[in-house]
DRENVOLO-390960 format. One record per residue (C-alpha): residue number from 1; residue in one letter; x negated, y negated, z negated. Coordinates in nm, 4 decimals. Layout:
<pts>
(NUM 'a' (X Y Z))
...
</pts>
This chain:
<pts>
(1 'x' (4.6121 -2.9207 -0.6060))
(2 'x' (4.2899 -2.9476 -0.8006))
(3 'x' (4.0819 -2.6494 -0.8503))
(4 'x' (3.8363 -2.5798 -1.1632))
(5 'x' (3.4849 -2.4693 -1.1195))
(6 'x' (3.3525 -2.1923 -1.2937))
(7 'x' (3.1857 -2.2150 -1.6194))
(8 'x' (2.8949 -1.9650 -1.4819))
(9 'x' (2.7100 -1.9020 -1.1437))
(10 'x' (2.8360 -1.6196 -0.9514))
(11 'x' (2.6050 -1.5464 -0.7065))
(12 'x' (2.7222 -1.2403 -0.5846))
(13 'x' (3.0765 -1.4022 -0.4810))
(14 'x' (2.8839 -1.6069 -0.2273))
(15 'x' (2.5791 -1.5368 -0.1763))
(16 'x' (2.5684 -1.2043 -0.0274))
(17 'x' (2.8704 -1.3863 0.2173))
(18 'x' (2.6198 -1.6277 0.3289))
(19 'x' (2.3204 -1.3943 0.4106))
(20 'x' (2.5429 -1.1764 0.5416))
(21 'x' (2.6336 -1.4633 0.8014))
(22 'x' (2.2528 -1.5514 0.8715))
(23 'x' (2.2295 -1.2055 0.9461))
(24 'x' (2.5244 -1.1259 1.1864))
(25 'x' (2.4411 -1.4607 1.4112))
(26 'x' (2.1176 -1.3750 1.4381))
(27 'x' (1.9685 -1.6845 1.2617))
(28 'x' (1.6190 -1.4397 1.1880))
(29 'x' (1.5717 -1.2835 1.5166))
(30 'x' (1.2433 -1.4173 1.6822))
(31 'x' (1.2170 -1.6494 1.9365))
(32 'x' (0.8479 -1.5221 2.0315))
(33 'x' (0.8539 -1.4517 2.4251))
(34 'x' (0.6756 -1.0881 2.3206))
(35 'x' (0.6387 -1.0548 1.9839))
(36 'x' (0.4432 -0.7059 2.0761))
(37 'x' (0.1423 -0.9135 2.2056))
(38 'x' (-0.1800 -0.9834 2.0829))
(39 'x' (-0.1518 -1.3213 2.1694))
(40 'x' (0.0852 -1.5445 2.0828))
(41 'x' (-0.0353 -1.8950 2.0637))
(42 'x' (0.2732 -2.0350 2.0924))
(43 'x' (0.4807 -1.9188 1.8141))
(44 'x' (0.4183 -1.8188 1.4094))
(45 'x' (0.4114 -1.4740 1.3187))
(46 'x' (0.3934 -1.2724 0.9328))
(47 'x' (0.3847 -0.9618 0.9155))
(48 'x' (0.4935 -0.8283 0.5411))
(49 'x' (0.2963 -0.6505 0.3405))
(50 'x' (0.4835 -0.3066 0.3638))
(51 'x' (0.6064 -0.2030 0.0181))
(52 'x' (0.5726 0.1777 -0.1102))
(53 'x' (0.8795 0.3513 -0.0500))
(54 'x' (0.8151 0.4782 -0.3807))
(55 'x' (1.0771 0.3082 -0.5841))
(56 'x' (1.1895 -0.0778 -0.6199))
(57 'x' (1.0596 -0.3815 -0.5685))
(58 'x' (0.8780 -0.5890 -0.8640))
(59 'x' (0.7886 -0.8948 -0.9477))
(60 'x' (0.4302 -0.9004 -0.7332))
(61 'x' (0.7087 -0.8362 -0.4314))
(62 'x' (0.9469 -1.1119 -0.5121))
(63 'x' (0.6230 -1.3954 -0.5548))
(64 'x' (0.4532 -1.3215 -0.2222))
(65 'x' (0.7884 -1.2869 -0.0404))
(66 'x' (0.8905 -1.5988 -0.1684))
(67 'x' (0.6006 -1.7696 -0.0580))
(68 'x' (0.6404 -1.5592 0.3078))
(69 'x' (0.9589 -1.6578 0.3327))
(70 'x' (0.9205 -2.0383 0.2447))
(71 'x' (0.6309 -2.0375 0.5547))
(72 'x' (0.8534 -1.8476 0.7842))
(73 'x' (1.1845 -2.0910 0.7153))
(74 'x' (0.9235 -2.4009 0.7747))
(75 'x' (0.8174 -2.3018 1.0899))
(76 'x' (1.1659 -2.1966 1.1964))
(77 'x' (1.3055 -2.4933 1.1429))
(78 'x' (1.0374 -2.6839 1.2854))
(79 'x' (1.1678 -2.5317 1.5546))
(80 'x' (0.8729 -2.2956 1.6636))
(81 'x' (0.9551 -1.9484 1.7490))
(82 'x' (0.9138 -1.7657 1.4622))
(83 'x' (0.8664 -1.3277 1.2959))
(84 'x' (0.8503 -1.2518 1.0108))
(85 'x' (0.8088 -0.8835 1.1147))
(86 'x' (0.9960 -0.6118 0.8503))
(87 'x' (0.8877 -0.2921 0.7482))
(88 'x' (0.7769 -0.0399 0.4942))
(89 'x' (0.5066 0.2028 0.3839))
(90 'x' (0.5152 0.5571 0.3388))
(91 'x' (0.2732 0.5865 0.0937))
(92 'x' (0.1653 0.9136 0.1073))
(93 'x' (0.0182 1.0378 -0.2104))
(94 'x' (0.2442 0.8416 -0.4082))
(95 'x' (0.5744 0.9196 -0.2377))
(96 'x' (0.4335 1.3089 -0.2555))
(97 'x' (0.3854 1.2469 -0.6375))
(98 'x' (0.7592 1.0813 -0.6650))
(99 'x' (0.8878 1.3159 -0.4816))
(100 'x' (0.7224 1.6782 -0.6725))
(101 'x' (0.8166 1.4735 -1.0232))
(102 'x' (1.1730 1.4938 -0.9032))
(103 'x' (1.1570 1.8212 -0.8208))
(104 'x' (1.0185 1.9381 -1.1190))
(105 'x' (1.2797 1.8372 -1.3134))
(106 'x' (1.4524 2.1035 -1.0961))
(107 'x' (1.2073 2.3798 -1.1991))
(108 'x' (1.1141 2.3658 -0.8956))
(109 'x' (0.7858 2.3427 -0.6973))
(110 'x' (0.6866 2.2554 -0.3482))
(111 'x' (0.5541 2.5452 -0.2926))
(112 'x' (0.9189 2.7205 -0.3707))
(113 'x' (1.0324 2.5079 -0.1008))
(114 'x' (0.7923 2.5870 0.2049))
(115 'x' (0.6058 2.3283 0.4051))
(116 'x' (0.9368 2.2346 0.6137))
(117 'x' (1.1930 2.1983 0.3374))
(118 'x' (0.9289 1.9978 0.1436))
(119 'x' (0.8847 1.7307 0.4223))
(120 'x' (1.3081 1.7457 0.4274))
(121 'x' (1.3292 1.6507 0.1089))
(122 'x' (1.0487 1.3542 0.1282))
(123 'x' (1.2457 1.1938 0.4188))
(124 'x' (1.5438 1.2685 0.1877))
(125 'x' (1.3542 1.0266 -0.0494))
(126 'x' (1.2366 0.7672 0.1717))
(127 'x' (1.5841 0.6869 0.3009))
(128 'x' (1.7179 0.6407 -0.0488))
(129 'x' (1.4261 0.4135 -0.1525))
(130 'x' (1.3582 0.2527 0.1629))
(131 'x' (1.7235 0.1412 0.2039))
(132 'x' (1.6794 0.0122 -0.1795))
(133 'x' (1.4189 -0.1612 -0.0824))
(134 'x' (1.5886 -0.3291 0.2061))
(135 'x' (1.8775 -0.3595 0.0191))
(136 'x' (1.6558 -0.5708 -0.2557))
(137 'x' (1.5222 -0.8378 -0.0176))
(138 'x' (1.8027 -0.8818 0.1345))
(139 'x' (1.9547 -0.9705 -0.1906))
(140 'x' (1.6465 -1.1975 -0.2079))
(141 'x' (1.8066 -1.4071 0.0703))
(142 'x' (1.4428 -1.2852 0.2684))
(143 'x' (1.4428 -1.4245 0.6354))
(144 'x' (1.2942 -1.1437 0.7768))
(145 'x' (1.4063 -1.0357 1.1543))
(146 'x' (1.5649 -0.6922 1.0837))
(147 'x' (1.6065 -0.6204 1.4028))
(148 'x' (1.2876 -0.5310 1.4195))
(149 'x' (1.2139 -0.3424 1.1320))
(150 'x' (0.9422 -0.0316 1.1277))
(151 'x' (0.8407 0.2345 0.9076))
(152 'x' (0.4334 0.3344 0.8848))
(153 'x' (0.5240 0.6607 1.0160))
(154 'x' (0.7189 0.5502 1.3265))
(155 'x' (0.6366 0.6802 1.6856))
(156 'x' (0.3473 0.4508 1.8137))
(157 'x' (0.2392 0.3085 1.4687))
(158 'x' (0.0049 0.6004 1.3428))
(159 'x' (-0.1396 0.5732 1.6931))
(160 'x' (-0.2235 0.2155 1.6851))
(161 'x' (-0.4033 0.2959 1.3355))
(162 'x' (-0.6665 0.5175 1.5110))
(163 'x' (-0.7514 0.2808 1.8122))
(164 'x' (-0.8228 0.0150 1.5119))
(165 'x' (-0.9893 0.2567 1.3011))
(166 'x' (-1.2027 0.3496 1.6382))
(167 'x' (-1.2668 0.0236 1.7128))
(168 'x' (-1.3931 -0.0018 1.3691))
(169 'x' (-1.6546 0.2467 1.3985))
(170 'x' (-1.6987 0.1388 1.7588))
(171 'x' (-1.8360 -0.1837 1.6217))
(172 'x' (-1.9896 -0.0801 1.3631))
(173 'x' (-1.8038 -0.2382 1.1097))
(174 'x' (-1.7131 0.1318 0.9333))
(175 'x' (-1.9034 0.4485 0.9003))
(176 'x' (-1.8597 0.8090 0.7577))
(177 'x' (-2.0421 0.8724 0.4609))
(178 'x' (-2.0580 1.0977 0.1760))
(179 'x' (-1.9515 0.9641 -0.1362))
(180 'x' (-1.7968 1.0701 -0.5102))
(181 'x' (-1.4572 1.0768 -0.4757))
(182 'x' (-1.1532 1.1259 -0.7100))
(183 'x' (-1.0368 1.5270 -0.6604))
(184 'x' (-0.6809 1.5724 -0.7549))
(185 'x' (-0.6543 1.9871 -0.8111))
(186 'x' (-0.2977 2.0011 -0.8124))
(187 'x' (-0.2237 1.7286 -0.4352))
(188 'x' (-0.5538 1.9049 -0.2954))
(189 'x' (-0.6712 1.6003 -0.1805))
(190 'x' (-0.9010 1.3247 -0.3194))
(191 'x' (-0.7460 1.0088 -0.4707))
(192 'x' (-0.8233 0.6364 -0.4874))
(193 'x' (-0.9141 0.4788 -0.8168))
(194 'x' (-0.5627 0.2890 -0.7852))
(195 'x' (-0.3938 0.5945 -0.8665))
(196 'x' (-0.6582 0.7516 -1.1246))
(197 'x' (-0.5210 0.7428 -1.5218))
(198 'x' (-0.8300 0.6457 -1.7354))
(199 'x' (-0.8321 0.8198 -2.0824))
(200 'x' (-1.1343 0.7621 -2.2912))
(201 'x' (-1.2793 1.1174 -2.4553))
(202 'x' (-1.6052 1.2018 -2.6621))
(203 'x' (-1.9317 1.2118 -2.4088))
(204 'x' (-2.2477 1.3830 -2.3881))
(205 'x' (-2.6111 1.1975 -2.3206))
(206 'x' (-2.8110 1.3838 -2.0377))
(207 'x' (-3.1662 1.3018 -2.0580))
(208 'x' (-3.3081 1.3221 -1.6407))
(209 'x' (-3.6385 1.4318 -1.5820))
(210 'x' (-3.7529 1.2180 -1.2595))
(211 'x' (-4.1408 1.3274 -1.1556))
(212 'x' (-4.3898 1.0456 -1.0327))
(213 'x' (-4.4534 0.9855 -0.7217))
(214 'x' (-4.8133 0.9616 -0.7820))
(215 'x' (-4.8172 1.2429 -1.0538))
(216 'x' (-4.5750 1.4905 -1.0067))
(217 'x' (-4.6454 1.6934 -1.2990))
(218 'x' (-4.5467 1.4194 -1.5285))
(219 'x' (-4.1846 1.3279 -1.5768))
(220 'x' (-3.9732 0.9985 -1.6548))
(221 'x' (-3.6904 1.0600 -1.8675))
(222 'x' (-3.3905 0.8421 -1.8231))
(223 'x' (-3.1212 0.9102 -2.0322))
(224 'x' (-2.7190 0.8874 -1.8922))
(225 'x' (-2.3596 0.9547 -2.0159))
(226 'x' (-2.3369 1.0261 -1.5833))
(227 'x' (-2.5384 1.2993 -1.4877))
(228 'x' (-2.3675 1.3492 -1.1670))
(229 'x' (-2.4855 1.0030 -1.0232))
(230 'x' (-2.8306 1.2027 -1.0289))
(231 'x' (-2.7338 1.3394 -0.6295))
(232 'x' (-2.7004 0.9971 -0.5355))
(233 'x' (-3.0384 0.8465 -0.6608))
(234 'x' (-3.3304 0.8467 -0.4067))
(235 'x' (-3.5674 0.6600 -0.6680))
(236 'x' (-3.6129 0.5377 -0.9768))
(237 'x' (-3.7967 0.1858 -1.0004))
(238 'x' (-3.9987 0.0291 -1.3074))
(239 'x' (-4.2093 -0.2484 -1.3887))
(240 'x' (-4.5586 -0.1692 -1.3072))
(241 'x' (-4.6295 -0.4334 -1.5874))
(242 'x' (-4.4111 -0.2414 -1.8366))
(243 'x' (-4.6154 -0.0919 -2.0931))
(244 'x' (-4.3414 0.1533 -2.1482))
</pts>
């Protein structure tokens, strides 16, 4: 008995049957003889970039896991042993900000809620978006070994961000400094430029009075829209040529 095709695709009637397959068998699972070492000559190894558990995954996501995922299938099948290593980010800021929006559709503030309740109800959050999230590449048909899959704020992983970050400074390679910073007055804490919402608004023009070196009774004027670089400025240079 002859059977028609379908006019249309249906993915999701085979498909999530086939990954679902891969999965149970174990075709992702790593062959690496310790995937926890720092050496691994032997074997390939990709670690993902961890997406924010801060909502769903976007088209960025789906281009550089495609690529990840092409590179990790190569090598499998090449038959080296092979991680691509799973996980996610907790995002801090962000996920706060996520979190207080939803809230505040509540009428209700984290402050209402206390220090404990507050951190319930982010973990609340991260286990509905996170599981979207894995949900999402899975849907991808991503090869990742989920077996093995961590969360920034696991036991062990916050520690192994210090030793680097020690290391770091150990070397040289990283210092403290002071530096402007973006102040968020509602989070308390300063912000990266990433997560800063530029609005353009009338200015004023400061005019600086910098004394000479050689005369410091006499002044040159420079004149800024950004007075407050003035605490960073150890000198001000010219032309000795300049007539002006």
């Amino acid at each position: 008995m002859s059977q028609s095709l379908d006019k249309q695709y249906q993915p999701s009637e085979i498909e999530q049957n086939i990954y679902q397959r891969w999965e149970d068998e174990g075709y992702f699972s790593t062959g690496l003889k310790n995937p926890d070492s720092t050496s691994n000559d032997d074997g390939y190894c990709i670690v993902i970039p961890p997406p924010n558990v801060t909502g769903s995954l976007h088209m960025g996501h789906a281009f550089q896991d495609t690529i990840m995922d092409l590179l990790t299938r190569y090598h499998r099948m090449s038959g080296e042993p092979t991680l691509w290593q799973a996980g996610s980010d907790h995002a801090g800021i962000a996920t706060q900000m996520v979190v207080e929006r939803k809230l505040a559709a509540e009428n209700i503030s984290r402050h209402d809620l206390g220090r404990e309740k507050f951190i319930e109800k982010v973990w609340e959050w991260k286990e509905e978006s996170g599981g979207n999230i894995t949900r999402q590449l899975r849907r991808m048909g991503s090869s990742l070994d989920w077996s093995r899959e961590r969360f920034t704020m696991d036991e062990g992983l916050s520690d192994a961000v210090t030793k680097v970050f020690v290391s770091l400074y150990q070397e040289g390679l990283i210092y403290r400094g002071k530096r402007l910073v973006n102040w968020d007055p509602v989070l308390n804490t300063a912000v990266s430029d990433l997560e800063v919402v530029s609005e353009e608004e009338d200015g004023h023009l400061w005019n600086l009075k910098y004394p000479l070196a050689d005369d410091p009774s006499q002044f040159m004027v420079v004149a800024t829209t950004r007075p407050e670089t003035m605490l960073g400025d150890s000198a001000v240079a010219v032309h000795p040529e300049d007539e002006r």
